[in-house]
BALOBA-1460 file (C-alpha; in Angstrom, 3 decimals):
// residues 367
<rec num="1" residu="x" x="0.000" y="0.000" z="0.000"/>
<rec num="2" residu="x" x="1.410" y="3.390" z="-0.878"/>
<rec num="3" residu="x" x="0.980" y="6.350" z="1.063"/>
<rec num="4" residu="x" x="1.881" y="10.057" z="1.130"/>
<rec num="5" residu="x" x="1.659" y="12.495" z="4.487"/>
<rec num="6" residu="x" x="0.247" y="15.247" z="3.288"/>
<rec num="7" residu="x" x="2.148" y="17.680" z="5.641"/>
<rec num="8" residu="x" x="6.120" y="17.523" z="5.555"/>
<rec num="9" residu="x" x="8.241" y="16.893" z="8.775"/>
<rec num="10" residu="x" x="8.372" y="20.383" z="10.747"/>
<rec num="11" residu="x" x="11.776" y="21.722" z="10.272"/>
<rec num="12" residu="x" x="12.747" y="23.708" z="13.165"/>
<rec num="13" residu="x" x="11.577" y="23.296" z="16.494"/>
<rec num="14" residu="x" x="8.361" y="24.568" z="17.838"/>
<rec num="15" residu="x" x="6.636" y="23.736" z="14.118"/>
<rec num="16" residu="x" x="4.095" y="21.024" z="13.929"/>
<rec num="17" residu="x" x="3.448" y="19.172" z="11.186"/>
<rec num="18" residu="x" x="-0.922" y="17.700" z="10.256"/>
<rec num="19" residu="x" x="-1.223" y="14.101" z="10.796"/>
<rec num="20" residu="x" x="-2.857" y="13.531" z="7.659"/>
<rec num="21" residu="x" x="-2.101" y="10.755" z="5.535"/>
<rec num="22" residu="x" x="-3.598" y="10.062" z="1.739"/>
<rec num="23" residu="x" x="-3.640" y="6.879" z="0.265"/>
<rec num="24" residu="x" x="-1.926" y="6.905" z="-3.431"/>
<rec num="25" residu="x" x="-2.221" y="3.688" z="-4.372"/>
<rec num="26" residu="x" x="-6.478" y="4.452" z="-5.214"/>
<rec num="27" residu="x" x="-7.366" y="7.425" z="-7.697"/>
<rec num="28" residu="x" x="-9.126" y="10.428" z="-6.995"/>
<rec num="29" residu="x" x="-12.364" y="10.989" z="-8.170"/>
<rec num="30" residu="x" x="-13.587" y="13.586" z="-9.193"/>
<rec num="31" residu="x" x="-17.163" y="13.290" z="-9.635"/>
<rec num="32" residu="x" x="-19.348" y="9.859" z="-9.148"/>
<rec num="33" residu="x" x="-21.491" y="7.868" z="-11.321"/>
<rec num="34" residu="x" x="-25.181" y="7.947" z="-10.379"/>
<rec num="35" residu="x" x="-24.227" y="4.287" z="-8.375"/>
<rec num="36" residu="x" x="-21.050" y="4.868" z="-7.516"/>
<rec num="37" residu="x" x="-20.022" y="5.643" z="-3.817"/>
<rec num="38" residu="x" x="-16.629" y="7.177" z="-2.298"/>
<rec num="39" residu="x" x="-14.100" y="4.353" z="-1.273"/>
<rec num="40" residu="x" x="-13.163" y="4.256" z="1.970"/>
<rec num="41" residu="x" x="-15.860" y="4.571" z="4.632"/>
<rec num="42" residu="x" x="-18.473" y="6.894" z="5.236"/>
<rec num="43" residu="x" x="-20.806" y="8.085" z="8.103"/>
<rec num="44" residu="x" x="-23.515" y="4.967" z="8.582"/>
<rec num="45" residu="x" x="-20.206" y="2.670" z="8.342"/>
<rec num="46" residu="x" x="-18.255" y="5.013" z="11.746"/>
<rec num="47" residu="x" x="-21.838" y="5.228" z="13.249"/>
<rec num="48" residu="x" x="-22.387" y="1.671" z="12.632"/>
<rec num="49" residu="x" x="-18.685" y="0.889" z="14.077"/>
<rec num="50" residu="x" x="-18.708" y="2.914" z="16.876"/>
<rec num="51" residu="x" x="-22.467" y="2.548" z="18.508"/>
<rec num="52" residu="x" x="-22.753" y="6.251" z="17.553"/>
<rec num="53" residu="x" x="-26.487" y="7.865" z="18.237"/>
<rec num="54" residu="x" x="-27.950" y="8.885" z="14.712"/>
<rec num="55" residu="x" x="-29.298" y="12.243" z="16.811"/>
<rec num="56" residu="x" x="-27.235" y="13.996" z="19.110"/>
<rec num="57" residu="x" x="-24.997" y="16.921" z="19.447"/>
<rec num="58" residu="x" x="-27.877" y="19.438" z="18.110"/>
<rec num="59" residu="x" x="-25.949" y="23.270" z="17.908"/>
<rec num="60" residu="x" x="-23.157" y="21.936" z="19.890"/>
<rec num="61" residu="x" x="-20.130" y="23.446" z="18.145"/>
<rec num="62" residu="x" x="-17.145" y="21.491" z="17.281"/>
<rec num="63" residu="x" x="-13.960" y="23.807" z="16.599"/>
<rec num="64" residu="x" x="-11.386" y="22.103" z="14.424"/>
<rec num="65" residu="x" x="-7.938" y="24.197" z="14.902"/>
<rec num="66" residu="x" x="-5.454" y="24.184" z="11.806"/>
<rec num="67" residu="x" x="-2.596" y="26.398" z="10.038"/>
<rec num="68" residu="x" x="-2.632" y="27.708" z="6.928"/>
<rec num="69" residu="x" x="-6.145" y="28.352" z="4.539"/>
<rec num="70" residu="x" x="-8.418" y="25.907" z="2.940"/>
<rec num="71" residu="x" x="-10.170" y="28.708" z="0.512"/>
<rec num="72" residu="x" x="-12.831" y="25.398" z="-0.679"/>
<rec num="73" residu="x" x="-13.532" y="24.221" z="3.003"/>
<rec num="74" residu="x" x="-17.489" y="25.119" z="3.061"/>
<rec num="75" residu="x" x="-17.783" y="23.944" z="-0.614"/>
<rec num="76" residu="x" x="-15.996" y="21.216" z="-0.257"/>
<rec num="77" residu="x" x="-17.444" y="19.954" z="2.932"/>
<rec num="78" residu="x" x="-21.086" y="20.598" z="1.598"/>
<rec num="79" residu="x" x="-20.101" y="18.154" z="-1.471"/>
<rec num="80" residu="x" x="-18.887" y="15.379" z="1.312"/>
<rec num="81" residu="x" x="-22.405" y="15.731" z="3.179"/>
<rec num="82" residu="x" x="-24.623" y="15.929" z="0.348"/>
<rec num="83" residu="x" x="-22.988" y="12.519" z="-0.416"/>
<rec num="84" residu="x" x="-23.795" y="11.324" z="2.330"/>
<rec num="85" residu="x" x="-27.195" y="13.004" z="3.282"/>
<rec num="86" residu="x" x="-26.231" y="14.881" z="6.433"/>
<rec num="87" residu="x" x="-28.135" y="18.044" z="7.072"/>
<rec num="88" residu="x" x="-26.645" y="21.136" z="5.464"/>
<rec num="89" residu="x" x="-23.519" y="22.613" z="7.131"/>
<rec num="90" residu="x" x="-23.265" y="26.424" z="5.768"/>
<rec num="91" residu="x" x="-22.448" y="29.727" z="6.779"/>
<rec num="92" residu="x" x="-25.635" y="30.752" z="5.478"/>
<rec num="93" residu="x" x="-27.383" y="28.278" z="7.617"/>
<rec num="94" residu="x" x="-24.855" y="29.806" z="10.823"/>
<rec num="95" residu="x" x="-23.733" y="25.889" z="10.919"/>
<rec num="96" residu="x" x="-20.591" y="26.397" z="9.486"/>
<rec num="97" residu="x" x="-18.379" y="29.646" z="10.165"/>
<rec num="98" residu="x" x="-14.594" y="30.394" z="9.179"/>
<rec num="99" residu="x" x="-12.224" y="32.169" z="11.164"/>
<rec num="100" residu="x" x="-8.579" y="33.150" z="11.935"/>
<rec num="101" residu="x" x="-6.311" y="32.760" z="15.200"/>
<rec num="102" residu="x" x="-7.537" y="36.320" z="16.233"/>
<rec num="103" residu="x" x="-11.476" y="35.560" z="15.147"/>
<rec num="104" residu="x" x="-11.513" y="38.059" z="11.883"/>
<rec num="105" residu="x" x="-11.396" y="36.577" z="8.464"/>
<rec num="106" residu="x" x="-8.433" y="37.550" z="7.516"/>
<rec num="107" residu="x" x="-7.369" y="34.312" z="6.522"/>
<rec num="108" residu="x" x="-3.604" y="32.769" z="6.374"/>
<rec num="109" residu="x" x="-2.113" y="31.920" z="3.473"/>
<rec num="110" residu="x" x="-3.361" y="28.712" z="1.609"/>
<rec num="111" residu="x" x="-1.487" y="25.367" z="1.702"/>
<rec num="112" residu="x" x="-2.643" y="21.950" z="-0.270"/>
<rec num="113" residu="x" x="-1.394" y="19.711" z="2.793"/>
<rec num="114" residu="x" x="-3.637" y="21.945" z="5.657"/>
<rec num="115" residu="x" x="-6.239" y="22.103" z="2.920"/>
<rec num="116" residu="x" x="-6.033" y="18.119" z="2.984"/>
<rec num="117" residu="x" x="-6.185" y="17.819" z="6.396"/>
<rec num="118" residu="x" x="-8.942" y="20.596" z="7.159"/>
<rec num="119" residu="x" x="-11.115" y="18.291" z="4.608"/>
<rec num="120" residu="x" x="-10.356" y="15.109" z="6.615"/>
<rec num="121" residu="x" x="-11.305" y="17.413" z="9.749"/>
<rec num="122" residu="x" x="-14.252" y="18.867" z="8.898"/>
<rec num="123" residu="x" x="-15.678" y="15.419" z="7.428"/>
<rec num="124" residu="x" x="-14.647" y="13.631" z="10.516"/>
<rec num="125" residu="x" x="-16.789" y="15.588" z="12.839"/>
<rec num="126" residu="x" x="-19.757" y="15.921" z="10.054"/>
<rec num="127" residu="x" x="-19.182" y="11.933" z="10.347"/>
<rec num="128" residu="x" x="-19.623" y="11.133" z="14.571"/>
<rec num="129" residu="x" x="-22.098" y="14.040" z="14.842"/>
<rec num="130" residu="x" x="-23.840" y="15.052" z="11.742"/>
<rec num="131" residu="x" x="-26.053" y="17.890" z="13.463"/>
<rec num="132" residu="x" x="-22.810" y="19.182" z="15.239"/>
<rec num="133" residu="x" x="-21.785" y="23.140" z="14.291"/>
<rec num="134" residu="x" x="-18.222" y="23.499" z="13.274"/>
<rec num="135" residu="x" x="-16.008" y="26.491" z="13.736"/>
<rec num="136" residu="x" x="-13.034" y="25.957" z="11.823"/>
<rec num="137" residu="x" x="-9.847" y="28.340" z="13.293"/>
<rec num="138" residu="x" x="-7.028" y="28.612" z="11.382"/>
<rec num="139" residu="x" x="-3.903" y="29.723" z="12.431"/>
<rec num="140" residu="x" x="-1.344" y="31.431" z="10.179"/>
<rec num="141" residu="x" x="1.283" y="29.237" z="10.796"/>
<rec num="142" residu="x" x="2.316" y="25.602" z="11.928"/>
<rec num="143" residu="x" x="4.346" y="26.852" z="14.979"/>
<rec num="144" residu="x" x="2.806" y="25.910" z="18.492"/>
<rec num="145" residu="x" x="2.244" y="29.877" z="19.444"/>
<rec num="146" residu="x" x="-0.173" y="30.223" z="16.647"/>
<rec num="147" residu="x" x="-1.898" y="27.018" z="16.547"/>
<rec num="148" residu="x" x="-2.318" y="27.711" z="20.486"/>
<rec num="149" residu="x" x="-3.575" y="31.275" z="19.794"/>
<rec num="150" residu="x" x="-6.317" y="29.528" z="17.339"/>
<rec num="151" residu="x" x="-6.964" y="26.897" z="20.338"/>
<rec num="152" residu="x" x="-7.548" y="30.092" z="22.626"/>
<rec num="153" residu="x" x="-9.872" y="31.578" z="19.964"/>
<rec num="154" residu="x" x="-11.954" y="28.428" z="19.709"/>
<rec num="155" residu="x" x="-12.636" y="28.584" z="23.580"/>
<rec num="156" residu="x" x="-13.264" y="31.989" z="23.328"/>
<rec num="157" residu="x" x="-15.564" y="31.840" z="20.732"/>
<rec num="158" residu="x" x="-17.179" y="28.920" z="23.076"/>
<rec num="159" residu="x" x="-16.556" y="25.680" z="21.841"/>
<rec num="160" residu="x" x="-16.891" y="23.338" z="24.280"/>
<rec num="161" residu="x" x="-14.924" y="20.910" z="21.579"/>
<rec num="162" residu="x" x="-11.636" y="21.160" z="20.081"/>
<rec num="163" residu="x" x="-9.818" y="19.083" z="17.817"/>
<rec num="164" residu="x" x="-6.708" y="19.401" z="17.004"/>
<rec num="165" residu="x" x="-4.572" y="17.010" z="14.015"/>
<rec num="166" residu="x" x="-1.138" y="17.936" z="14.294"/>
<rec num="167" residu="x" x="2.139" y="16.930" z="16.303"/>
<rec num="168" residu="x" x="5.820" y="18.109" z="16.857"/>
<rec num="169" residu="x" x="8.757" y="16.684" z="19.121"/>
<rec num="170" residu="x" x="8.337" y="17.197" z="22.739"/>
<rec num="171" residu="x" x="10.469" y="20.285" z="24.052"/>
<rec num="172" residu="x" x="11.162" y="21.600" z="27.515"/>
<rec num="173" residu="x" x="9.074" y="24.357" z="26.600"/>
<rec num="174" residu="x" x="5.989" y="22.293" z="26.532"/>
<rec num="175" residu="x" x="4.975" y="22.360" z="30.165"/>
<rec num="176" residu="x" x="4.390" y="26.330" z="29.595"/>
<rec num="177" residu="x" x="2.918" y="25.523" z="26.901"/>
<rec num="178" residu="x" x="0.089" y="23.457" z="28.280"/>
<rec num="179" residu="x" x="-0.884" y="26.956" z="30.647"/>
<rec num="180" residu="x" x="-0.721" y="28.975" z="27.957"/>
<rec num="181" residu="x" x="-2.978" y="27.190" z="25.539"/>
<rec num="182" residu="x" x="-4.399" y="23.700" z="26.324"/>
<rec num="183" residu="x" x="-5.891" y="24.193" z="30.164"/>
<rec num="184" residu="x" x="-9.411" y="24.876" z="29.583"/>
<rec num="185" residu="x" x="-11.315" y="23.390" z="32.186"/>
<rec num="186" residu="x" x="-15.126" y="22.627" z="30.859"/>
<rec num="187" residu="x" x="-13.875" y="22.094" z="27.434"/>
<rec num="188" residu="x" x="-13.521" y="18.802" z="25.508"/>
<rec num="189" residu="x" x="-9.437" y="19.140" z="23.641"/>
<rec num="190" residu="x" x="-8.560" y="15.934" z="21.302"/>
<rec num="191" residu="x" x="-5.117" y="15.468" z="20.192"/>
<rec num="192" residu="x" x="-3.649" y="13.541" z="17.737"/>
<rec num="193" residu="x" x="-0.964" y="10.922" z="18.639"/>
<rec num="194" residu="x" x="1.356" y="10.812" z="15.718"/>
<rec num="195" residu="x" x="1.883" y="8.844" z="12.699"/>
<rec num="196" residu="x" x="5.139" y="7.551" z="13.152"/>
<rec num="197" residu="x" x="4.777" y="4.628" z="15.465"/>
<rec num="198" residu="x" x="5.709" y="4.371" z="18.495"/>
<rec num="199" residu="x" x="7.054" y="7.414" z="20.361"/>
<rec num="200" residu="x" x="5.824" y="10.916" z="21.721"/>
<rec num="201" residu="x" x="4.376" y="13.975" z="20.324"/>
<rec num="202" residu="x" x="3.553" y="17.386" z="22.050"/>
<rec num="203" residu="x" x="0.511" y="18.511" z="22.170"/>
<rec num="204" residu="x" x="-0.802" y="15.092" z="22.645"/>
<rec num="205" residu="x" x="1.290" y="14.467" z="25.851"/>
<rec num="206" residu="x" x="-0.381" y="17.613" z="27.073"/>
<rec num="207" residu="x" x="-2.221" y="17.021" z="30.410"/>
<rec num="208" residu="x" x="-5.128" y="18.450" z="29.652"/>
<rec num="209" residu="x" x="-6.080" y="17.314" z="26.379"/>
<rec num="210" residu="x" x="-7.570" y="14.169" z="25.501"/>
<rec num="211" residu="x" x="-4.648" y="12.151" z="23.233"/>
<rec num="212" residu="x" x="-6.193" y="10.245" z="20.976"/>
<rec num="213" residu="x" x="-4.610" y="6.447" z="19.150"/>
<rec num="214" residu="x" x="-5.712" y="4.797" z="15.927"/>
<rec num="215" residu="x" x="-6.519" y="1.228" z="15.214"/>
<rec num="216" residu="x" x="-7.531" y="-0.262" z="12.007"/>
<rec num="217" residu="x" x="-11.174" y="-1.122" z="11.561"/>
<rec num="218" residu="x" x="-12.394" y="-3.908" z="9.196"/>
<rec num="219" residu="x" x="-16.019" y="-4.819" z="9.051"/>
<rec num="220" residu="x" x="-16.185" y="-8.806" z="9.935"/>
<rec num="221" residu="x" x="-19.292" y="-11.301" z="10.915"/>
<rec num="222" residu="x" x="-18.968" y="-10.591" z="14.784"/>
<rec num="223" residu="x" x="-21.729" y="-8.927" z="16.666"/>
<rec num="224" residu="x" x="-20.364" y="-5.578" z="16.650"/>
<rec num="225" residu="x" x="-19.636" y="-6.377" z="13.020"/>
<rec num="226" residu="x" x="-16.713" y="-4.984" z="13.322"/>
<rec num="227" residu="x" x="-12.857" y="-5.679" z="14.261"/>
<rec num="228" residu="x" x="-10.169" y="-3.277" z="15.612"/>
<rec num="229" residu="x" x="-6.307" y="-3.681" z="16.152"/>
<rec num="230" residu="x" x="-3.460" y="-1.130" z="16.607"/>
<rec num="231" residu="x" x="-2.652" y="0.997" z="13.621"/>
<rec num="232" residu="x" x="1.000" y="-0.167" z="12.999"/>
<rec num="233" residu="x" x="3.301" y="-2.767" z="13.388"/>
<rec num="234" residu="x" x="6.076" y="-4.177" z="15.569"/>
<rec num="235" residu="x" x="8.692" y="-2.818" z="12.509"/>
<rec num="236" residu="x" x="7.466" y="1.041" z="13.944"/>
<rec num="237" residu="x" x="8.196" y="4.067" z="11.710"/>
<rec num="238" residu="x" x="4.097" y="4.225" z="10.447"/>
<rec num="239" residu="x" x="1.111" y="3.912" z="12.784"/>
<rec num="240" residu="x" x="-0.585" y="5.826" z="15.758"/>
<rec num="241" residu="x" x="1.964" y="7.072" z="18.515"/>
<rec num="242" residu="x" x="2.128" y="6.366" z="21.868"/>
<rec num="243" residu="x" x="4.426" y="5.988" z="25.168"/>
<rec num="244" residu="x" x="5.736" y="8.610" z="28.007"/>
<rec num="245" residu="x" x="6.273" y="11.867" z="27.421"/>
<rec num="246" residu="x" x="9.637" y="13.265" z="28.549"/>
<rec num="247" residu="x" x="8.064" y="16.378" z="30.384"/>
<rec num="248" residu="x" x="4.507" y="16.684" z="30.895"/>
<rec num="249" residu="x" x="2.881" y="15.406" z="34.493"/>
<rec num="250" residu="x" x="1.070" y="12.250" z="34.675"/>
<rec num="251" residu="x" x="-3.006" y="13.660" z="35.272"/>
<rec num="252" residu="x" x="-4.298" y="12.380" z="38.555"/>
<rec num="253" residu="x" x="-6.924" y="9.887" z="36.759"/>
<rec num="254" residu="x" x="-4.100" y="8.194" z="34.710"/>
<rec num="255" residu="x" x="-3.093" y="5.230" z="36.818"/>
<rec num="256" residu="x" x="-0.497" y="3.135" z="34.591"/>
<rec num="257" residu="x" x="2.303" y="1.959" z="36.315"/>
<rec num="258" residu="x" x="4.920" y="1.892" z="33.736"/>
<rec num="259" residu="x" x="5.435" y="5.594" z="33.293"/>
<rec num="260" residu="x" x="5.912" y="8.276" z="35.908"/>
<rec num="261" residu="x" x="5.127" y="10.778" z="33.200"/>
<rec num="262" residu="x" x="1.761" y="11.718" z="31.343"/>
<rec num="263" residu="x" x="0.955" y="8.241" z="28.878"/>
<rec num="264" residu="x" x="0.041" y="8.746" z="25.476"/>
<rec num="265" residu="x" x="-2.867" y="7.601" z="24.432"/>
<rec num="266" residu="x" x="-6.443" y="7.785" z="26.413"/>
<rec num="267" residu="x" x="-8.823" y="6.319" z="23.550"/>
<rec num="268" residu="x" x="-8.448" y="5.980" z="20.036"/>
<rec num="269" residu="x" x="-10.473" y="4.987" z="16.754"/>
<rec num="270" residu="x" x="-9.481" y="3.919" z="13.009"/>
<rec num="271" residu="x" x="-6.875" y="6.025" z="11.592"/>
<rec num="272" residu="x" x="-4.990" y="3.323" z="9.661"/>
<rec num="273" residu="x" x="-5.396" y="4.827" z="6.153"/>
<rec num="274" residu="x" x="-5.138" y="0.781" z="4.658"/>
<rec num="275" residu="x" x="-8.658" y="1.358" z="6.634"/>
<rec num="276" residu="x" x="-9.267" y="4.665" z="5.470"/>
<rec num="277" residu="x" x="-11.894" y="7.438" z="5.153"/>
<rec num="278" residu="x" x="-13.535" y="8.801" z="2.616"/>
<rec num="279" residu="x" x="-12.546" y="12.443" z="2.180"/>
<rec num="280" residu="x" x="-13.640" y="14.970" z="-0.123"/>
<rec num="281" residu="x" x="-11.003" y="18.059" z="-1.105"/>
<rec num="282" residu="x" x="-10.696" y="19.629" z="-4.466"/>
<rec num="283" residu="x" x="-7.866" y="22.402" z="-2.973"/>
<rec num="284" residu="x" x="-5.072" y="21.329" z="-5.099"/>
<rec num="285" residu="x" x="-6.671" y="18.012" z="-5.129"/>
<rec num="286" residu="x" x="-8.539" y="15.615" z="-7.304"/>
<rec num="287" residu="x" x="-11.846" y="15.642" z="-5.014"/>
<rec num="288" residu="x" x="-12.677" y="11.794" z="-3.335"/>
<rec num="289" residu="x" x="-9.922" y="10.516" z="-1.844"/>
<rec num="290" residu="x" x="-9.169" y="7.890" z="1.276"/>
<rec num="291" residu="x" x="-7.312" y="9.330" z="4.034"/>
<rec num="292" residu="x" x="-6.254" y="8.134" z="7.339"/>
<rec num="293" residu="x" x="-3.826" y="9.219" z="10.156"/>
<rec num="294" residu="x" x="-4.602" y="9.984" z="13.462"/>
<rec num="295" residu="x" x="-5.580" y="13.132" z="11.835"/>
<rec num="296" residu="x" x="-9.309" y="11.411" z="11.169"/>
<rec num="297" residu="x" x="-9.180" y="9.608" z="14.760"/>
<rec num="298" residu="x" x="-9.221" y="13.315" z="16.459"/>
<rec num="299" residu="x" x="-12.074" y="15.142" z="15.175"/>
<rec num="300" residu="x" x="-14.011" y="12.039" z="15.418"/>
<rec num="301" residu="x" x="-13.493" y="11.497" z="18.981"/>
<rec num="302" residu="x" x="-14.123" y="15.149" z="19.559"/>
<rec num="303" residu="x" x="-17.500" y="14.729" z="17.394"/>
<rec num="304" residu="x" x="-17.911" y="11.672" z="19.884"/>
<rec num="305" residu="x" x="-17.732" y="14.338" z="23.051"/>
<rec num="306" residu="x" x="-20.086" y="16.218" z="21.556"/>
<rec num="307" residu="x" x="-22.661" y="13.622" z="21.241"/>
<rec num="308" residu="x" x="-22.216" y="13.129" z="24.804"/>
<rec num="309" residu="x" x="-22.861" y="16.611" z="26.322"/>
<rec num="310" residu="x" x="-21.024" y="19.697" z="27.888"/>
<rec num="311" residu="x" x="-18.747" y="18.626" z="29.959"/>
<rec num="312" residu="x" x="-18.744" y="20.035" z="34.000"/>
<rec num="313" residu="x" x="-17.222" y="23.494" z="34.234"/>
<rec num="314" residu="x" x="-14.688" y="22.539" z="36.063"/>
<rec num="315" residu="x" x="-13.855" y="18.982" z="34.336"/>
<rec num="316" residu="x" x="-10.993" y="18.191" z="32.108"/>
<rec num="317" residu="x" x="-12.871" y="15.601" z="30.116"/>
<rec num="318" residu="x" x="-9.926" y="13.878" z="29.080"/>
<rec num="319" residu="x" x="-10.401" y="12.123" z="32.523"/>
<rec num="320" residu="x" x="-14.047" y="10.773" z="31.547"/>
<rec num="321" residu="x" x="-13.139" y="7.703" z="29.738"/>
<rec num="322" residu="x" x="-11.022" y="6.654" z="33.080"/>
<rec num="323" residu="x" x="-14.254" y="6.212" z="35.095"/>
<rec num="324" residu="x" x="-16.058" y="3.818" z="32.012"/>
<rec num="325" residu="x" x="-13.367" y="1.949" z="30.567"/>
<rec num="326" residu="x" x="-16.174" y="-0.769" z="30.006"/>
<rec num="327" residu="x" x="-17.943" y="1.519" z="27.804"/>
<rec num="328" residu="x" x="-15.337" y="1.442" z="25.613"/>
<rec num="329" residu="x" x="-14.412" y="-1.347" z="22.955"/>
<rec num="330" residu="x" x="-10.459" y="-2.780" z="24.047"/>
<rec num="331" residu="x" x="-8.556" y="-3.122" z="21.333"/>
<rec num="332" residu="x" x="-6.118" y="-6.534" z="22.356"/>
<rec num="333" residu="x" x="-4.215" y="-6.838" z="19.257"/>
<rec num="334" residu="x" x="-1.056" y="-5.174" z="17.560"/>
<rec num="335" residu="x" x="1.700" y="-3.503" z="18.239"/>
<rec num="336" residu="x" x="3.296" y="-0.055" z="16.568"/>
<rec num="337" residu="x" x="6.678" y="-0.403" z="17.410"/>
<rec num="338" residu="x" x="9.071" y="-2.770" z="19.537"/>
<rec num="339" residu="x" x="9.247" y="-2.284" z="23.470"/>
<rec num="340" residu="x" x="8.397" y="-4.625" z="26.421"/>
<rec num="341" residu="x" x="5.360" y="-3.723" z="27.629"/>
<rec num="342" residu="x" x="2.090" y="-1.841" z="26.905"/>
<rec num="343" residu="x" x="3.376" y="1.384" z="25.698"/>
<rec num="344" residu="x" x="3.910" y="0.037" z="22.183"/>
<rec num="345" residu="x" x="1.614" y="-3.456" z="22.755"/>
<rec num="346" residu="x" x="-1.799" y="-3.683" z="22.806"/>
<rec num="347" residu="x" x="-3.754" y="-6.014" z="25.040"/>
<rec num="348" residu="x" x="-6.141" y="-6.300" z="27.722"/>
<rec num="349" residu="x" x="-6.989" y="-3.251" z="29.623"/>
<rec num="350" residu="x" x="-4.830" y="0.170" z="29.029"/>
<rec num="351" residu="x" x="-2.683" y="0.049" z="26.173"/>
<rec num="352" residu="x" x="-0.294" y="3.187" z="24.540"/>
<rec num="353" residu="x" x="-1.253" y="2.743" z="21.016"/>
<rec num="354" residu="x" x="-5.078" y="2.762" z="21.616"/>
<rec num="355" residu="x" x="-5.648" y="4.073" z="25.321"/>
<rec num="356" residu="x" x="-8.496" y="2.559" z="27.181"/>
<rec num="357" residu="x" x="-10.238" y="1.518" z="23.857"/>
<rec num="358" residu="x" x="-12.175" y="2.986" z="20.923"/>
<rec num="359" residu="x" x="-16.305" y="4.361" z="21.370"/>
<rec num="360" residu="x" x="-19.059" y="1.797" z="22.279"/>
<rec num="361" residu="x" x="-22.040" y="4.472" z="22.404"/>
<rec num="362" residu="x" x="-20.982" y="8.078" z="23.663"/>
<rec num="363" residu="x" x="-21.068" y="7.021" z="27.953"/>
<rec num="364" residu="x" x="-17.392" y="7.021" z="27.769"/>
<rec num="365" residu="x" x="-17.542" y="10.278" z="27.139"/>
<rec num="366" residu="x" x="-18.865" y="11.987" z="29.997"/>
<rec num="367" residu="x" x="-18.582" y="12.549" z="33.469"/>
């Protein structure tokens, strides 16, 4: 299988790169026969998957944070949920609005791997909760203080749900970083894990964010009628990310043993682009596409959130699915890299690449 990331390795420090990832093996299509549908799966197959209500999450808003424009992100998502018959999703509607990291629209400049993954994210949430608003804040930049000024926006502008797809090294500097722009108490933050196997990213290591694993889901004869295992593979180098971080405190409700430091992930869902999504962007793109990356698992499980409800004021919800790990589906198999225990294995109970598990109905979710 041959895949492409759609948003190169950051550089310098303090730069984060999208954790977007397009399959290029499968052409893009532009436009669909009368019975043709998207490859890769859709809403009813992630609803289906995942136990997800098919009503829920009416005017809660959903902020997805990225850098850089995507000038066909309302057209583009209304193509992906006309597809699919979700409700409309417009600015005209006051569904859908558009911002930048200081809530104007005076947009950054545009960039075909941001536009990629602002597609993914905006199709992700339409996918968990398709009567969900989204507010989509973009940053002008990939470095952490812009991205965290859009994160501060989104919270502003009251989103009670933020996702966010993108990842860097950790850095000493990340502690102040987690005052400055992730500790929100009463709002809902996803993170992304990484797409490199096993290992850590900031902001996912954050202790106050909900970091959030991929699996690969394949639809099979079970009950559930559906299978998961770890995105990845003992070799490493592709798959979701997961293990200690270096700097960040462990939370009070994370109570692994094999890491005195905050553990990476807390839930997950598929991200394995072999397993992809179906993703419509025509911004230097072809239109249908499958994507994966933890970049899809994000936005979904912040979708998921808002399904379940405002969280308490004073919550950090990334402590929620600690007190129903049973309402979760535990993902036993695969690995994403080689170590000796759980940070890199999955298996019974907490694991690093896929947390506590993957949604079973939204009671995970809150309090």
């Amino acid at each position: 299988m041959h895949t492409h990331r759609l948003c190169s390795e950051p550089s310098k420090p303090g730069y984060m790169a999208c954790e977007a990832v397009v399959r290029t093996d499968l052409k893009s299509q532009k436009s669909l026969g009368r019975h043709d549908t998207p490859k890769g799966f859709g809403p009813a197959d992630l609803q289906a998957a995942y136990n997800l209500p098919k009503d829920g999450g009416k005017d809660a808003t959903v902020a997805i944070v990225d850098a850089n424009d995507d000038p066909n992100a309302e057209k583009d998502l209304a193509a992906y949920r006309s597809q699919y018959g979700l409700p409309e999703c417009s600015t005209g509607n006051g569904c859908f609005k558009k911002i930048d990291q200081d809530g104007g629209s005076n947009y950054p400049a545009p960039d075909a791997g941001w536009a990629g993954e602002i597609s993914l994210d905006v199709d992700m949430v339409s996918a968990a909760c398709p009567q969900c608003h989204i507010l989509l804040v973009e940053a002008k930049s990939a470095n952490m203080d812009d991205l965290g000024a859009a994160v501060n926006q989104a919270a502003k502008q009251g989103a009670k749900y933020i996702s966010n797809s993108y990842g860097g090294g950790e850095e000493a500097a990340d502690t102040s970083s987690d005052d400055k722009y992730f500790k929100h108490p009463g709002v809902a933050i996803t993170v992304s894990s990484g797409d490199s196997g096993y290992g850590t990213e900031y902001p996912a290591s954050s202790q106050y964010v909900t970091a959030v694993g991929g699996t690969s889901l394949k639809k099979d004869s079970s009950t559930r009628g559906y299978s998961e295992s770890v995105w990845g593979t003992s070799a490493g180098g592709e798959g979701a990310g997961s293990g200690c971080s270096k700097y960040d405190a462990k939370p009070s409700w994370q109570k692994d043993t094999g890491c005195t430091k905050r553990s990476v992930a807390d839930v997950a869902a598929v991200a394995d682009p072999a397993t992809g999504l179906a993703v419509y962007d025509t911004y230097q793109a072809n239109g249908w596409n499958v994507y994966g990356g933890t970049s899809a698992s994000s936005p979904f499980i912040a979708g998921v959130y808002a399904l379940a409800g405002a969280p308490g004021a004073s919550d950090v919800p990334a402590a929620y699915p600690y007190a129903h790990p049973d309402k979760l589906n535990d993902v036993t198999e695969g690995s994403n890299g080689s170590c000796s225990d759980y940070q890199c294995k999955a298996g019974k109970g907490y694991d690093g690449p896929t947390g506590l598990g993957t949604p079973n109905g939204v009671a995970a979710f809150t309090k």
